[in-house]
C-alpha positions, -999 to +999 in steps of 0.1 A: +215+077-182+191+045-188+158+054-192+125+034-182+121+012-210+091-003-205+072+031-213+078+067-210+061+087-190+056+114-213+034+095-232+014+086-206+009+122-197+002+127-235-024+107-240-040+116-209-042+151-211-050+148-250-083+123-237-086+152-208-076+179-204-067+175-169-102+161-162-121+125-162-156+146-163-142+169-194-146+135-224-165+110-230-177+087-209-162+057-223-126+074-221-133+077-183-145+041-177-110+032-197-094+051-173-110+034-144-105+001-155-067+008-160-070+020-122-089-016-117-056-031-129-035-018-112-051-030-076-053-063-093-014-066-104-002-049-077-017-073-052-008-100-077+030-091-077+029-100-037+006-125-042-019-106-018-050-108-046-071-138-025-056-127+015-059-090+012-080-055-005-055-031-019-066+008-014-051+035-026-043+065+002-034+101-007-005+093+019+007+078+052-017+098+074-045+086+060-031+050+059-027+054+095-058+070+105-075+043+090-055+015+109-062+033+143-096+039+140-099+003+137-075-010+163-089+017+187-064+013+210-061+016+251-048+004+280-057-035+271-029-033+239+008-043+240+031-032+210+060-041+201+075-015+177+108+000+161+089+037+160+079+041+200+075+080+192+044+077+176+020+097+195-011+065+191+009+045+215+012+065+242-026+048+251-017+014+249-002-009+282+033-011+275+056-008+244+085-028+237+113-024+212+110-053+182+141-068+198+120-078+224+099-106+205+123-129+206+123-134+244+082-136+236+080-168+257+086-144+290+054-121+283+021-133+298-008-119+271-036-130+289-065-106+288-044-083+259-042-073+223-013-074+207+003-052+181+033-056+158+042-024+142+072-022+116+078+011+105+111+024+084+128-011+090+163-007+068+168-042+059+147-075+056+146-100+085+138-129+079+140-143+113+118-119+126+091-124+104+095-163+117+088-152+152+060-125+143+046-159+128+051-179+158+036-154+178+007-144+157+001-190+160+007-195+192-012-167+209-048-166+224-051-130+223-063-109+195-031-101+173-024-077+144+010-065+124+015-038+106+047-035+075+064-008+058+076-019+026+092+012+015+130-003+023+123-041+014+094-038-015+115-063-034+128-089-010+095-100-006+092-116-041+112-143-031+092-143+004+056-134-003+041-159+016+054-140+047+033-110+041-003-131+035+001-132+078+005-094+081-027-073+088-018-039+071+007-037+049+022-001+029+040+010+001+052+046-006+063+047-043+083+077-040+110+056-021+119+035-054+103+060-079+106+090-063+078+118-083+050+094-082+024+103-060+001+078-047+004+053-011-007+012-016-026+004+016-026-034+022-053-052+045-068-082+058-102-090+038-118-098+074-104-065+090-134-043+084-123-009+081-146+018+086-140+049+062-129+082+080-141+105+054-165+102+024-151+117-005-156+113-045-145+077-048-165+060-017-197+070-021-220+069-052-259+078-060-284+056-065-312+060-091-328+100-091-343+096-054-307+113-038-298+086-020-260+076-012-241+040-007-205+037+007-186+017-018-176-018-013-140-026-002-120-012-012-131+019-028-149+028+001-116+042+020-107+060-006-113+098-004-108+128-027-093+129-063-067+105-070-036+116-091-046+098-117-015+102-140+008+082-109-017+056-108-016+051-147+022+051-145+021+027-117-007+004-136+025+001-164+051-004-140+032-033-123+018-045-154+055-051-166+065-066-134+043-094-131+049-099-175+082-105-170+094-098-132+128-119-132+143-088-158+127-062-145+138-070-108+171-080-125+175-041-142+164-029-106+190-046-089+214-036-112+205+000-107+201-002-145+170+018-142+161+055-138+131+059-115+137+097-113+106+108-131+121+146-139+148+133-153+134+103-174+112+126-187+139+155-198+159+128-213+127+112-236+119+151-242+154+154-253+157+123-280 
């Protein structure tokens, strides 16, 4: 079985634990800001892969419920939304006007949208289109009304290296790991830098004290959404991974395609336990 070559991930969980024990707060202090910047780094090649770094803030989710509950308690939708959708079952829709299937877009030119918002919604899409993209980008052009999309990339993460341009007109954009690397344990969270998200809970990583007085500041975008304790091992993993794609993409994506690579994380890391 091939293994990861670019690293193993038993010695990232080696060093880490051997810095930590588990815990950031446990060390030193410069050990933690090390970690933090590798975080940093990650958000910054990541976006940099999809060339998202100037168009979009990359935030790190727990997983797609969050993702979502952000996204809604922006859009706030009601009766004055139309969406056009391939997941009509989820429950947020039932508030809007109407909802059509995304087969629907290309008769767009029939649909009066005066007075509306409108939503584009790609969820679990099993294959890249690139002619619907073209009319999502027609649409998004040509319309008066307010307009925002939404992506999944789980299925397609790598068709759009040879598309990215596509994905610099989408609003939110998400990436489950899991789907390519299957263990790792963290959700990207794409958005427009003039969609101003409002948090929907303050954890650890969006607030932080100010001088001894007890007072609190929300984060800056995009640490501001992010609640809780990160899994920091998957995002260290993840830092490496996207670190090595943007180094020297065209054999990495060329091993992926391939299917020369092991993402299974069990089993990559039995096998480098084994030699």
């Amino acid at each position: 079985m091939f293994c990861y070559k670019f690293f193993s991930p038993e010695e990232v969980i080696k060093n880490y634990l051997s810095e930590f024990s588990g815990n950031t707060q446990n060390k030193t202090h410069s050990s933690s800001i090390e970690y933090l910047q590798k975080v940093e780094t990650l958000r910054k090649s990541a976006s940099s892969s999809l060339n998202l770094l100037d168009s979009h803030f990359l935030t790190f989710q727990h997983n797609q419920y969050y993702i979502e509950n952000l996204i809604f308690n922006f859009l706030k939708l009601d009766k004055n939304w139309i969406v056009f959708t391939n997941e009509p079952t989820n429950s947020e829709f039932e508030k809007v006007n109407k909802i059509y299937n995304l087969d629907e877009l290309q008769k767009k030119d029939k649909f009066k949208f005066e007075g509306k918002k409108i939503l584009v919604w790609i969820s679990k899409l099993s294959f890249f289109d690139k002619h619907l993209f073209r009319i999502i980008r027609e649409l998004k052009k040509e319309s008066l009304s307010p307009f925002y999309s939404y992506l999944s990339l789980n299925n397609f993460f790598y068709d759009f290296f040879e598309n990215k341009e596509i994905l610099k007109e989408i609003s939110f954009i998400s990436f489950d790991p899991s789907v390519l690397f299957q263990e790792y344990g963290t959700h990207f969270f794409w958005f427009r830098k003039e969609n101003l998200i409002s948090p929907i809970f303050l954890g650890s990583n969006a607030v932080k004290k100010i001088g001894y007085n007890n007072q609190f500041f929300i984060k800056e975008f995009p640490h501001s959404l992010e609640i809780g304790t990160s899994n920091l091992i998957s995002l260290i993993m993840l830092e490496r991974f996207f670190y090595f794609l943007n180094k020297e993409g065209s054999k990495v994506l060329s091993n992926i395609f391939s299917k020369k690579l092991n993402f299974n994380f069990l089993s990559n890391f039995k096998e480098n336990n084994e030699h």
